[in-house]
Residue, then its C-alpha position, 0 to 999 in steps of 0.5 A: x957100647x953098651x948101657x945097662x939098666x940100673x940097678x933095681x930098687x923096691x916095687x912100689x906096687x904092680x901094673x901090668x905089662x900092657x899099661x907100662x909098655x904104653x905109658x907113653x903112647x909109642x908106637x910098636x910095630x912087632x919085628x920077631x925077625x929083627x936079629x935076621x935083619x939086623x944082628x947087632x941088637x945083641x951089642x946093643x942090648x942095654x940089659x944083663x943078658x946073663x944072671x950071673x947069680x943064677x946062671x940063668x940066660x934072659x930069652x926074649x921071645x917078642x921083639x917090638x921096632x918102637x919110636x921110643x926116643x933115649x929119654x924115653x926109653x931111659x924112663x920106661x926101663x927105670x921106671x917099669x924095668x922093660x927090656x930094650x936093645x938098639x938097632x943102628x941099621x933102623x936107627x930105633x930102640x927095639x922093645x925086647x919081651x921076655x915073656x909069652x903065653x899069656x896077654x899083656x893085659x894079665x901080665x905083672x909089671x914092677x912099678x919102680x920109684x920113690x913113692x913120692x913121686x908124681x910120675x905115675x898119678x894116674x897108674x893102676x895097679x894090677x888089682x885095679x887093671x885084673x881084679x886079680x892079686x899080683 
């Protein structure tokens, strides 16, 4: 079963990771084990794992147990473009990260949507959060 993100559109501008991961204030709880104990993340994933166009595999480095409930999550991957899976055993969508090295807070994050919409007033851009150009 799964759902697959839709299909990508323009970024609006950029974030950061850090400011969309928590644009709803869910709670994470790091679990970089949870494939041990629960394998069926993989049947879950609701993203391409695999680029067919570049044949290119997506790895994911980080896994975070969230309270992010389906609508949320809905929001988060269509409007931030995160990575989620489902865990039947914690009943929990798991945030998938596919990125390493470097903080959340200098990480670029696409901001999707139509520009006029109101979902995201309060949004900073990655220039505003780094003072850095994306």
């Amino acid at each position: 079963m799964k759902e697959l993100q839709n299909e990508k559109h323009e970024a609006l501008f950029y974030t950061t990771y850090k400011e969309a991961v928590h644009w709803l204030h869910n709670s994470l709880i790091m679990q970089n084990d949870i494939c041990e104990i629960d394998n069926q993340v993989y049947d879950y994933m609701r993203f391409n794992v695999y680029d067919e166009n570049d044949g290119t595999y997506t790895d994911i480095f980080q896994w975070f147990i969230t309270d992010c409930n389906k609508d949320d999550v809905d929001f988060l991957e269509k409007h931030f473009g995160l990575l989620f899976t489902y865990s039947p055993l914690l009943n929990k969508y798991i945030l998938c990260v596919d990125h390493w090295g470097t903080s959340w807070d200098y990480v670029s994050c696409p901001v999707y949507g139509d520009k006029a919409s109101n979902n995201y007033p309060h949004c900073k851009t990655y220039k505003e959060l780094t003072g850095y150009e994306y």
